[in-house]
N, C-alpha and C positions, 0 to 999 in steps of 0.2 A: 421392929428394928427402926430406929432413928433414918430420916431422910441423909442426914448427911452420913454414918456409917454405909448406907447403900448405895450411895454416888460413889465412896472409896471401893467400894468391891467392884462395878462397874469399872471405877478408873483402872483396875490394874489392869499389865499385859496378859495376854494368854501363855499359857507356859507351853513349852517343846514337850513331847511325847517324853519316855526315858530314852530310848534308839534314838533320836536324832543324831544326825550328823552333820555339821556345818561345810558346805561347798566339798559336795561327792563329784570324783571324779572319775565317773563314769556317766552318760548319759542314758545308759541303758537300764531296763529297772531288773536287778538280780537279786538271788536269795542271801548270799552273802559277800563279803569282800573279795576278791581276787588277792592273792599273795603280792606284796611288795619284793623290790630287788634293789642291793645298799640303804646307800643311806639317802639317795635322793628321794627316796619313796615312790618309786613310780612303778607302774605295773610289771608284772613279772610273767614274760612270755612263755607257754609252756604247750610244744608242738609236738606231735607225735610224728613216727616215723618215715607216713604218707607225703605228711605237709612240710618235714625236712628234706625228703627228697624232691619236693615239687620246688623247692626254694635253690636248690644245688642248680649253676648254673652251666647247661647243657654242653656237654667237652667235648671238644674240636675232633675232628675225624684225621688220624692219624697218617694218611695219605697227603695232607693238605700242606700245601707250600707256600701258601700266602699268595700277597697279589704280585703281580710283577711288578717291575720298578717304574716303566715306563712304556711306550708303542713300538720302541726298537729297543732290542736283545741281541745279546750276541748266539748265535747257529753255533751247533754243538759239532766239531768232527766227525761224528757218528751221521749225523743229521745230514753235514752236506756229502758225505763219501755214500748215502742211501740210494737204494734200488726200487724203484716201486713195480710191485707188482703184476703176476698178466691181468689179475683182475683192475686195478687202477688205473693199467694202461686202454684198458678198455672204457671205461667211466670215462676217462678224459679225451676219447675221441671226439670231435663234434661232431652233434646228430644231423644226418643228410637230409638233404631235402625228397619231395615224392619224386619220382622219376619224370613226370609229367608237368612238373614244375616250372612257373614262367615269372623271373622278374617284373615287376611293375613297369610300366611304361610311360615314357614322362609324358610331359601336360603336351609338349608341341610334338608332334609324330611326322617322320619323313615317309611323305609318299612315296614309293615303289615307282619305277617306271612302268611297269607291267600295269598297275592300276590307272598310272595318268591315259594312256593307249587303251583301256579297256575298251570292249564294245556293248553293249546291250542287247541280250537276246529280244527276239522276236515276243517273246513271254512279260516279260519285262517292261517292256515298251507299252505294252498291251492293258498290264497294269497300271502304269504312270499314267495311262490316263483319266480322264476325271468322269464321275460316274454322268451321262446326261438325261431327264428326266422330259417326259411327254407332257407338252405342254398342257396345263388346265384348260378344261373346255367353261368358259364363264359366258355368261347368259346376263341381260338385263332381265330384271324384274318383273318387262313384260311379255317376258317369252317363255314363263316357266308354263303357264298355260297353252303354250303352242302346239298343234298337231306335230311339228318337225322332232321334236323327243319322240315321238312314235318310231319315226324311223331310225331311229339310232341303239333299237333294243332292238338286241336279234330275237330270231324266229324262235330257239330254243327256250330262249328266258320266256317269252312269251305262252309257248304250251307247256312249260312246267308244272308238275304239280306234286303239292309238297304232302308228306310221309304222314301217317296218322300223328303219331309222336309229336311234330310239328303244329300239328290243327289243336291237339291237346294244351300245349304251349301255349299255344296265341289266342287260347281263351281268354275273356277279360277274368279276374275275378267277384265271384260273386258275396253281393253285399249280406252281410249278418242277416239272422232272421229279424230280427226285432229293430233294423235301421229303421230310421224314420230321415225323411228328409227335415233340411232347415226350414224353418215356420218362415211364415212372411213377417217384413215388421210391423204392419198391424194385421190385426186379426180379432174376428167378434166375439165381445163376452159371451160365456153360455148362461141361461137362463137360470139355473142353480148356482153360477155364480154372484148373481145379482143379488135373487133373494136371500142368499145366504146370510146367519145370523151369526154373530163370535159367541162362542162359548162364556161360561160365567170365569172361569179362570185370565181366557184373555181378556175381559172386561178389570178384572183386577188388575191385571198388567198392564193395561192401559191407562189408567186412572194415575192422574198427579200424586207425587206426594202427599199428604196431607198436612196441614203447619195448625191445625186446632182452629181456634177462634180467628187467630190471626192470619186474617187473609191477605194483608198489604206486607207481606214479608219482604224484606230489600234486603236480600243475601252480601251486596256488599257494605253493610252499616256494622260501623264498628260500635259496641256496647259500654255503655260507662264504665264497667268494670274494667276491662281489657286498656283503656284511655289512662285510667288509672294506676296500673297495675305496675310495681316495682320490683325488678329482677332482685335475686336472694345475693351476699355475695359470691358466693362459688361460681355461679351462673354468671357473673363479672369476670371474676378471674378467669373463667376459660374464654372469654369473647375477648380478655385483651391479647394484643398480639405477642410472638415472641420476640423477648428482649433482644435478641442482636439482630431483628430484624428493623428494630422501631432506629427510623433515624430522623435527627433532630432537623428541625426547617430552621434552612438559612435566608437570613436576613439578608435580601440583598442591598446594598449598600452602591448608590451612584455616583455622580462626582459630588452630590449635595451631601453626599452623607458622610458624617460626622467618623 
């Protein structure tokens, strides 16, 4: 086949299936059309009995009089010539108080003349007054060692003596088996610790790193390579900063300036 016969086969459109239908009006994908209704062509609703009764819109309850007109009405003859009942006449008594019931008492209250005359029992008096406490027996500092505390413990305190339970009590407690006191802070090597030798292990652990030949190693010298060495882009692009962060440097401008 010829170059240019094969470009016209390429140029053509692609053709519609046979079924195609230009702008369906349904967005839904179904097997076949839905029935049309006149001549507008538009779908044709077709509800069964459930969903025509769910559509019927719910009827009024026959008792129903609507709203009244307004907040006042006219009272019906029957209405005002009515009687209410033993029971209503009862509902509408108001409920009593307890029998023992006492109004609030306002904020300022009239004394009694009985109160202003009162007297004060013997009881009374007895209480009002104020609790008084024996004076503290205080000592200077160099009396606590004095013979004169001898005499002011009685005889009984003196030959007391107190209950096994007691003596149990005021044991001190004793120290762990295995307490050791605190060491001094110096103290003499022992003899096995002197001549002690380290192990081949700690000798390894003890031993410098090793740097090979190079014994004059200067850990802070930076290497040619490194002096040299040129970040890739990517590695640029993440060390600039973010754009609405970057803000521009202003020229400051004095009375010289232009």
């Amino acid at each position: 086949m010829p170059p240019s016969e094969r470009l016209d086969i390429l140029s053509r459109p692609k053709q519609l299936p046979p079924g195609f239908r230009e702008d369906r009006r349904s967005v839904y994908w179904i097997d076949k059309l839905p029935p049309l209704s006149g001549s507008e062509g538009t779908t044709a609703f077709a509800l069964n009995n459930w969903q025509e009764g769910l559509c019927r819109a719910k009827p009024v309850n026959s008792a129903w009089r609507g709203e009244k007109p307004g907040p006042i009405w006219p009272v019906s003859k029957a209405a005002q010539n009515a009687t209410a009942s033993g029971r209503i006449e009862a509902l509408s008594v108001a409920k009593s108080t307890v029998p023992g019931f006492t109004p609030e008492r306002p904020i300022m209250t009239r004394v009694s003349d009985g109160a202003k005359k009162a007297t004060a029992s013997d009881r009374i008096e007895h209480l009002a007054k104020e609790k008084t406490y024996a004076p503290l027996k205080i000592r200077e500092s160099f009396e606590f060692d004095c013979f004169i505390w001898d005499q002011e413990i009685s005889r009984a305190a003196r030959n007391a003596r107190c209950s096994d339970r007691l003596e149990v009590l005021a044991e001190s407690k004793r120290h762990h088996p295995n307490f050791q006191n605190a060491r001094g802070i110096q103290w003499d090597v022992t003899d096995s610790a002197i001549k002690a030798i380290a192990t081949l292990r700690l000798q390894q652990l003890a031993r410098p790193k090793s740097r090979g030949k190079n014994d004059n190693y200067d850990p802070y010298r930076v290497t040619g390579a490194s002096l040299h060495a040129r970040a890739t882009p990517r590695i640029e692009e993440l060390s600039m900063p973010i754009p609405r962060k970057i803000r521009q440097k202003r020229v400051g401008g004095g009375a010289g300036a232009n």
